[in-house]
N, C-alpha and C positions, 0 to 999 in steps of 0.2 A: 144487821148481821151479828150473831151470835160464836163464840170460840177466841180460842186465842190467836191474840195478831201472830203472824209469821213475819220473819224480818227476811230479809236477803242481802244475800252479803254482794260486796263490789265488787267491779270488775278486778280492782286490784286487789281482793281477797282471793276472787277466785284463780290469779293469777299465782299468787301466795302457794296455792293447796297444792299437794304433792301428788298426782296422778297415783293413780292403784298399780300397784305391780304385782309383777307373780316372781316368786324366785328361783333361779335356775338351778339349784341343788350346791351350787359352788361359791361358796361365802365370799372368797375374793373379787370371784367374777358380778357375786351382785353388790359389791362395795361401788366398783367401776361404773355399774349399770344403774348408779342409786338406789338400789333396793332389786333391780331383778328388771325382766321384762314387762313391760307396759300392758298393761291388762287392757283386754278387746281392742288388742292391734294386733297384725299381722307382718310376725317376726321372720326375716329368711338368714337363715345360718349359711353360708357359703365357703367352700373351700374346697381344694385336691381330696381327691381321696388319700385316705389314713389319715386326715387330721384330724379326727375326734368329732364329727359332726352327730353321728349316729350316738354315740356316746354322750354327749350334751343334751339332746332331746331327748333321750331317755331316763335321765338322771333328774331334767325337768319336769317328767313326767311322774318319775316315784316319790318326789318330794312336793308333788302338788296333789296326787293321786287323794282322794278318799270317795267311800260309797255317795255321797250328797252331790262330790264334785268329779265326776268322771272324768279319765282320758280318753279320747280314741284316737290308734295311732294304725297311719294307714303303710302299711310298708310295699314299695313297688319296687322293690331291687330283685335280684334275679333270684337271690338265695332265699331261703324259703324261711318263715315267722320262728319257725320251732328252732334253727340253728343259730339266728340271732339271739334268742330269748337260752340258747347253751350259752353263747359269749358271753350273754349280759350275768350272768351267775357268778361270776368269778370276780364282779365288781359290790362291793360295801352296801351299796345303795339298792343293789336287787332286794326286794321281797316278794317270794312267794304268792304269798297269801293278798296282795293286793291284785294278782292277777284273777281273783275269784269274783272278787265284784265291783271296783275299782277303774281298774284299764284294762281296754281292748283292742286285743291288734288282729288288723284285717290284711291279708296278705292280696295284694294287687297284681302283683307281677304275673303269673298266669297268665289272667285276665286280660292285663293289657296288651299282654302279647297274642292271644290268641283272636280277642273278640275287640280289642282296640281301643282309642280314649272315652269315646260316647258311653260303654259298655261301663269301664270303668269309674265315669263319673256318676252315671246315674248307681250305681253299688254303696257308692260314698254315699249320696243321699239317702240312701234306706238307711244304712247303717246311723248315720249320724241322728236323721228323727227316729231311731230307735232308742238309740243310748242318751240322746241328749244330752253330750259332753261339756265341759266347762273349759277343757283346752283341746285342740286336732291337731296332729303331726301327721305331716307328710313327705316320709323319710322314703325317697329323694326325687326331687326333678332336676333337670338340668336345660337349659338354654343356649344356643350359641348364637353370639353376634357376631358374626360372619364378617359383616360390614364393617363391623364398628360404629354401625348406627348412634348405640345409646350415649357410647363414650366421645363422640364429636358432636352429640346433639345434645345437650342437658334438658331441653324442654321434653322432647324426647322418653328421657329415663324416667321422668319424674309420669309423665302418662304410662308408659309401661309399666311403674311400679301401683300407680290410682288401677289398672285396668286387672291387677294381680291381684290388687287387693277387692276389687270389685266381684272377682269369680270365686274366691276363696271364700265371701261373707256370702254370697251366691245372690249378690246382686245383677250380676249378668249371668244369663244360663250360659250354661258351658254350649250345650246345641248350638248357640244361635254364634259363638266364636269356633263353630268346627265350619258350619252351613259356611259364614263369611270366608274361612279357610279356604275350604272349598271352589265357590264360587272365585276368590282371588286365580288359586291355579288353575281354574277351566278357563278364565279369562286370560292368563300368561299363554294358554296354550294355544290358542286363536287365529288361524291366519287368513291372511285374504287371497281366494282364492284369483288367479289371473288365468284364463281362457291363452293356451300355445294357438302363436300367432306366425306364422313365416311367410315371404315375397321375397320372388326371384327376381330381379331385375336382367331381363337376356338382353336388353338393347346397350349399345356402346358409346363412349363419348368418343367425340370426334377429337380428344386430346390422345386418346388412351394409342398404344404402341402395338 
């Protein structure tokens, strides 16, 4: 065999290396983060409304944004793409001119309201093999644990967040967690039916008064 040897480093080398990150537009916050968010992982920002969620993921996005490296940012709130992208004007970090061929935002809400989640997942996958993005926002979902499931079950949380990140990298189709949906409540709703049965008893004991 012919070329130059390759070497490979050790486990404890590769231990060493600093994972790829992306950085979030806010210097402090990527001091904290070691350099920013972790590249090809799936980041969930959480919080009340008004704390800056929307504002974070967009500020990640103009500061990672170029034509080579696109964004596409899918927005499902109720207000409509064009009256966030007024807000976002007023902040330092807006540019213009990276909305021409840079980042793309595809407003959902409509959508999921009118035609429902199936409708709107399969829209994210046109879009996304169209644009072939380098980061996806999807500004917002929310969850409720009812129960309290995740937070009394750790084993629990940690599948809920594998089965998140599994649909988001679209290793599980979405379909086949609506169908399983589905099927779960057709089955909660299930009863067994019992045939009305009634006897008169007309005869008396010989105790009775």
């Amino acid at each position: 065999l012919c070329g130059q040897a390759r070497t490979h480093p050790s486990p404890e080398g590769l231990m060493n290396t600093p994972a790829p990150r992306i950085s979030t537009g806010v210097p402090l916050l990527d001091s904290l983060l070691h350099g920013g968010l972790p590249r090809g992982s799936v980041s969930v920002v959480s919080g009340p409304p008004g704390s800056g969620k929307t504002i974070l993921a967009q500020q990640l996005s103009f500061a990672n944004a170029r034509p080579d490296a696109k964004v596409l940012s899918f927005n499902t709130l109720s207000e409509p793409t064009a009256k966030t992208l007024r807000y976002l004007q007023s902040f330092a970090f807006f540019d213009a001119g990276q909305l021409e061929d840079s980042i793309a935002f595809v407003d959902l809400g409509s959508i999921l309201r009118s035609d429902g989640l199936a409708e709107a997942s399969s829209l994210m996958m046109r879009h996304r093999k169209a644009v072939q993005p380098s980061i996806v926002i999807v500004d917002s979902f929310q969850f409720s644990d009812v129960f309290r499931t995740l937070e009394l079950n750790p084993s629990e949380k940690q599948r809920f967040v594998s089965y998140l990140y599994d649909v988001v990298a679209q290793k599980v189709p979405v379909e086949q967690l609506l169908e399983s949906r589905r099927h779960l409540n057709h089955s909660a709703n299930l009863k067994v039916e019992v045939a009305t049965r009634m006897q008169f008893d007309t005869t008396s004991s010989s105790h009775s008064s």
